[in-house]
BASE-39082 format. One record per residue (C-alpha): residue in three letters; x, y, z. Coordinates in pm, whole numbers, padded with zeros to 5 digits, always signed. Layout:
REM BASE-39082
ALAXYZ
...
REM end
This chain:
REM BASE-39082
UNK+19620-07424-09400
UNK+19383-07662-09574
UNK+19441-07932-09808
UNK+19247-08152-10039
UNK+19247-08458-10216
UNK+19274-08427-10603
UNK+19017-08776-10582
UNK+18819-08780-10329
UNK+18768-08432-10239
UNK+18902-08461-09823
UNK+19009-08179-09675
UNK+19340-08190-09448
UNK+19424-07875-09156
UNK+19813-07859-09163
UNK+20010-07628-08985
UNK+20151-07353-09232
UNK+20506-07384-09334
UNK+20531-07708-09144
UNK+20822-07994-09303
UNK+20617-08287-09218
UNK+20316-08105-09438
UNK+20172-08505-09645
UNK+20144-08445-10027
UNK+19938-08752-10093
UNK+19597-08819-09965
UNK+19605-09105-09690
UNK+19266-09259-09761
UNK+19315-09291-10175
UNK+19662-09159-10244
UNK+19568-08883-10433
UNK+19780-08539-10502
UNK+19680-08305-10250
UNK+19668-07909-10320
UNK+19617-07620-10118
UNK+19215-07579-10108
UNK+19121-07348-10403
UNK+19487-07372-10591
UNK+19738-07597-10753
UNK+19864-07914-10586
UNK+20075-07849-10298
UNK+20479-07821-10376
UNK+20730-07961-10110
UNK+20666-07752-09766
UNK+20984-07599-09751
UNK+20911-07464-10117
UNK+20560-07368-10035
UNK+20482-06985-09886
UNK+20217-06884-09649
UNK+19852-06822-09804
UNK+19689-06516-09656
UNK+19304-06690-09762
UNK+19402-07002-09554
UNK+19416-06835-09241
UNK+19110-06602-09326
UNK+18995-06928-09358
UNK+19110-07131-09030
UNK+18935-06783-08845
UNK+18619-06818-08949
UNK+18625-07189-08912
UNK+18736-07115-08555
UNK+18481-06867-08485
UNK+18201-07062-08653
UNK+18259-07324-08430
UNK+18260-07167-08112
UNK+17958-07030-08233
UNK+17813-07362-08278
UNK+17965-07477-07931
UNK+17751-07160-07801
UNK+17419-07227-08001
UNK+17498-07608-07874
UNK+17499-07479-07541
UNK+17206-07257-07533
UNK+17016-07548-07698
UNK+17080-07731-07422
UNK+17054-07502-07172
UNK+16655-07426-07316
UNK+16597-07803-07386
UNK+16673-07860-07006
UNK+16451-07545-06878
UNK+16182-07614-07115
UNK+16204-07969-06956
UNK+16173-07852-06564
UNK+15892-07568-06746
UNK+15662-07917-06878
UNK+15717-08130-06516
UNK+15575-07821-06321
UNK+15318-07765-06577
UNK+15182-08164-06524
UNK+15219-08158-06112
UNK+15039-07782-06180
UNK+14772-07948-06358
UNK+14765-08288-06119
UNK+14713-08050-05796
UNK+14479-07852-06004
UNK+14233-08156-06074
UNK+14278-08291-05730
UNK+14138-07924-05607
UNK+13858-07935-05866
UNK+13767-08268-05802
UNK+13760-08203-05398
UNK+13585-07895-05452
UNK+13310-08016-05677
UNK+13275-08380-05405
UNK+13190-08097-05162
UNK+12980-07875-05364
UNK+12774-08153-05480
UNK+12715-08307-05132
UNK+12574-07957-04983
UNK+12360-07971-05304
UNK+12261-08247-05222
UNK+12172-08184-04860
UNK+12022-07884-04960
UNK+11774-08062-05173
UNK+11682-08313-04939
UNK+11619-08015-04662
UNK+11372-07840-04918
UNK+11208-08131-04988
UNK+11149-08155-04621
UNK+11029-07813-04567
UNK+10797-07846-04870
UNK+10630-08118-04725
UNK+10601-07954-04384
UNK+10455-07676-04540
UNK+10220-07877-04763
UNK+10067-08031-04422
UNK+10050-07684-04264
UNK+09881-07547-04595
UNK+09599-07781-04447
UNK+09492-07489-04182
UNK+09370-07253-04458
UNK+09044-07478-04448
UNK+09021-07363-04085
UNK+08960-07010-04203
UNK+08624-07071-04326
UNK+08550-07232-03984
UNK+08681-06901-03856
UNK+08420-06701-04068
UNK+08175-06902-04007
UNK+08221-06896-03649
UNK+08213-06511-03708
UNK+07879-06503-03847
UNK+07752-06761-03571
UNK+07873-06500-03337
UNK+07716-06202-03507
UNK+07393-06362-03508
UNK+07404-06487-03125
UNK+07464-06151-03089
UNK+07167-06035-03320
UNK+06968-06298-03057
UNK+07066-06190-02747
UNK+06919-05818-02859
UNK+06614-05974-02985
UNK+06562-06114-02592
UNK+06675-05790-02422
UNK+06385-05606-02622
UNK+06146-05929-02531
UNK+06223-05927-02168
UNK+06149-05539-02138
UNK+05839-05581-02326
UNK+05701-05877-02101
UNK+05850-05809-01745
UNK+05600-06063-01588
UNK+05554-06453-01673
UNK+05651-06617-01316
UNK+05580-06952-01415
UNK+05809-06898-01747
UNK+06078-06762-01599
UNK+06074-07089-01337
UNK+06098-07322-01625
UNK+06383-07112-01786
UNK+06554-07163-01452
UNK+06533-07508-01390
UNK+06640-07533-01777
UNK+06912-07324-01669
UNK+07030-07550-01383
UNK+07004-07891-01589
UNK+07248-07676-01868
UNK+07469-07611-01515
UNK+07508-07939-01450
UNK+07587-08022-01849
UNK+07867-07746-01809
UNK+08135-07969-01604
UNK+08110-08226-01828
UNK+08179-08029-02153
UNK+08432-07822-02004
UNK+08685-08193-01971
UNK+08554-08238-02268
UNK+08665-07888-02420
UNK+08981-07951-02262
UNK+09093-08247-02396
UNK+09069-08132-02715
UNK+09211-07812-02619
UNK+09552-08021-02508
UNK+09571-08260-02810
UNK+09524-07943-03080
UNK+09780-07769-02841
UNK+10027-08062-02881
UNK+09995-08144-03223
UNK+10081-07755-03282
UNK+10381-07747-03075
UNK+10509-08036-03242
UNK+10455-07935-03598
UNK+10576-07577-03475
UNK+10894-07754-03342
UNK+10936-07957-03667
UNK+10934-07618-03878
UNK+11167-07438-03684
UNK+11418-07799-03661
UNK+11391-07816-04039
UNK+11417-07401-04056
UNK+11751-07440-03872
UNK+11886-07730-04086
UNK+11845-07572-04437
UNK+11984-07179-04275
UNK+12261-07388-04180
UNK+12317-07591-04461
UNK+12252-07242-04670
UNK+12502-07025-04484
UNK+12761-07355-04573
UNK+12678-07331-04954
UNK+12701-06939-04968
UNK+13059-06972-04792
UNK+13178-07253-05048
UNK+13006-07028-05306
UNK+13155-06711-05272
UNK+13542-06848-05188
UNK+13490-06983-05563
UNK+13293-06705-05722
UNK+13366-06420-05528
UNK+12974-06383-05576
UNK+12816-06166-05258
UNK+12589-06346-04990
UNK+12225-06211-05037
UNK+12096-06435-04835
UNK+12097-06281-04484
UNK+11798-06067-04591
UNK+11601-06412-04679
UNK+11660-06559-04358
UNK+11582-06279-04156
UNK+11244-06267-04373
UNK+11168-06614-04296
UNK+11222-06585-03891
UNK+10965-06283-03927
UNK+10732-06535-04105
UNK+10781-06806-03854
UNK+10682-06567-03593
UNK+10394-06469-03796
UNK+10260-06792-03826
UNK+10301-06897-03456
UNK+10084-06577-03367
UNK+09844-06680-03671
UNK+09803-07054-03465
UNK+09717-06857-03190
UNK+09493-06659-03331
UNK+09336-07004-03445
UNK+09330-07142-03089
UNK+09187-06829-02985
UNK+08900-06868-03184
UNK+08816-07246-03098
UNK+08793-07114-02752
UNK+08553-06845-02843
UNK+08369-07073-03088
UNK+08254-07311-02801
UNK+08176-07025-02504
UNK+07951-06889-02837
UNK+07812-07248-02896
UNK+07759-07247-02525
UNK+07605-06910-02535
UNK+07381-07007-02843
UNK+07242-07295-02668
UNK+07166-07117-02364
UNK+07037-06864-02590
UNK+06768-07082-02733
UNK+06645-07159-02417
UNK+06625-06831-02323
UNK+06374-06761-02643
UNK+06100-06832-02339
UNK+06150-06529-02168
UNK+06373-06575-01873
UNK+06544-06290-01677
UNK+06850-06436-01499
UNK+06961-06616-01804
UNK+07010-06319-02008
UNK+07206-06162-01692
UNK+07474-06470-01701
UNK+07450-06419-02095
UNK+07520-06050-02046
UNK+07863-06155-01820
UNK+07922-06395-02140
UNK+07942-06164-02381
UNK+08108-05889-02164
UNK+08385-06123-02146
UNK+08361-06252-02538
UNK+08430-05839-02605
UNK+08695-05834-02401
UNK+08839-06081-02587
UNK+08772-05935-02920
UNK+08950-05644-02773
UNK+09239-05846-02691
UNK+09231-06006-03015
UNK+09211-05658-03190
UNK+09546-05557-03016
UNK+09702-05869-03112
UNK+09549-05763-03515
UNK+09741-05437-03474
UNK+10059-05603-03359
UNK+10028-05846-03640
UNK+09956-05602-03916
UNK+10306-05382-03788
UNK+10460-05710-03852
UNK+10341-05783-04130
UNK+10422-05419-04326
UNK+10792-05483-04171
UNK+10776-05821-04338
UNK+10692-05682-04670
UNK+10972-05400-04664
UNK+11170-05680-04577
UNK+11096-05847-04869
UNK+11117-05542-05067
UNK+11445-05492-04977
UNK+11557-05856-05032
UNK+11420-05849-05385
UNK+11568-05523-05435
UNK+11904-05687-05349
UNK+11861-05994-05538
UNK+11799-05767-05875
UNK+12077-05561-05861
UNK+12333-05818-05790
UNK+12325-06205-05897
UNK+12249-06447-05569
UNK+12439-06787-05550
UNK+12130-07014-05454
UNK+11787-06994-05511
UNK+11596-07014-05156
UNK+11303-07182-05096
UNK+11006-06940-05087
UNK+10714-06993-04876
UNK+10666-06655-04747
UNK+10405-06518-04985
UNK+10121-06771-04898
UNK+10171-06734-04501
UNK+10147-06327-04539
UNK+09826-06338-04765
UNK+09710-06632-04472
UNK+09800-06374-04218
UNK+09651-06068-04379
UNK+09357-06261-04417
UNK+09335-06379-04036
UNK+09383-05983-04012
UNK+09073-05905-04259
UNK+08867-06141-04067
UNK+08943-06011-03724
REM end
């Protein structure tokens, strides 16, 4: 049962009906009384109180509910605890990956930049050849009109079969332009051998830096798409450009091509001129010259066919890559050059 102080209000637990029950407080002195009643008579005069032990069992079975909710506290305190040290080392690890992964991103950014930077300045220096296509149409009228000339002296020899002493000169012009021939064929060589070498080495430095930025490319896609989950487009682009490449080496040999043509017809135009006097075996040799000039042209015309069948598989190629690029968002922006070198080759194939 409890007791209390009639002073200072402490409450005492005694065991009910015990002998050695106090009746004065121990801290002030003061009566004490059964909680809620009178002050407590002598224990062997005092009954048991139904209210006290109502009492003692709630007290017991509010604190063994505290000793739970103490418990539980603790037990939560401790898991939130463990719960906040994984969620820092989460986050640690976490900004270690991001860091690692952006260090990497950035430097095949950066590599990628310095690649297209490369390849625009390669292609700025090989934009320089679209002056040579005026040369080319020029050279195509020069050719035209030698032509135009050599008709001119076909109808002028069979109108004037005689002239002896004419056609004597026209031959011993015709041997001093034999002797002239030896020297401007080394001549026509060399420069044959330096164009060819400069060409193969800018060729070789396009498809070096090509190589480089597909590489570098296909690296960015894969780091893209393990972070993104975006899909790689790019295959399309890259199989576009090799078409182009090819393109362009067979547009450089259409170029060399016509050099060689351009100086048989300067040849042909000189010797020409001289024949204006009416000479008979010049315009035979002239005849073989131009015989061999249309094969050529033949050959070249095949080579125009093959080059226009590339170049309509080049633009479905394209097609098909912008197609793909619309309907699903590409990781990387690639360099585009492609455009210029087809409208360069479709003009080649105009001219030709």
């Amino acid at each position: 049962m409890l007791l209390e102080c009639s002073k200072c209000a402490k409450m005492y637990r005694v065991r009910e009906g015990s002998a050695a029950a106090p009746t004065k407080c121990p801290a002030c002195g003061g009566l004490l009384k059964v909680s809620g009643g009178a002050p407590a008579a002598p224990a062997a005069a005092a009954g048991p109180d139904p209210r006290v032990k109502e009492l003692e069992a709630k007290v017991s079975a509010l604190e063994r509910d505290a000793a739970a909710h103490r418990s539980d506290a603790e037990q939560r305190a401790r898991e939130a605890k463990e719960a906040q040290t994984n969620i820092a080392r989460l986050g640690e690890d976490l900004a270690k990956a991001q860091g690692v992964y952006k260090d990497a991103l950035r430097k095949k950014e950066e590599e990628l930049e310095e690649k297209q930077k490369k390849i625009a300045s390669l292609e700025s220096s090989s934009k320089g050849s679209q002056g040579q296509l005026a040369i080319l149409k020029q050279k195509d009228a020069q050719i035209q009109e030698l032509q135009d000339k050599v008709s001119s002296l076909e109808e002028e020899m069979s109108k004037n079969a005689g002239g002896g002493d004419k056609v004597a000169a026209l031959e011993a012009d015709l041997v001093e332009a034999r002797q002239a021939v030896p020297q401007l064929t080394a001549e026509l060589a060399k420069e044959k051998a330096a164009y060819r070498e400069a060409l193969l080495n800018k060729e070789a430095e396009i498809d070096e830096a090509q190589k480089k930025l597909a590489a570098v490319e296909k690296q960015l896609v894969e780091a893209s798409s393990r972070a993104q989950g975006a899909p790689d487009k790019n295959s399309e682009l890259q199989r576009a450009q090799s078409k182009i490449s090819q393109l362009e080496k067979i547009v450089q040999d259409g170029e060399q091509r016509y050099r060689t043509l351009h100086a048989e017809m300067e040849k042909s135009r000189d010797a020409a001129g001289i024949g204006s006097k009416d000479g008979g075996k010049i315009l035979a040799e002239k005849d073989e010259t131009i015989s061999t000039l249309n094969d050529d042209l033949s050959g070249e015309r095949r080579k125009v066919g093959e080059l226009q069948k590339q170049v309509k598989d080049l633009e479905a190629s394209l097609q098909r890559a912008k197609a793909a690029s619309a309907a699903a968002p590409a990781p990387a922006a690639a360099p585009s050059g492609g455009g210029g070198r087809v409208d360069e080759a479709r003009y080649l194939v105009g001219d030709l």
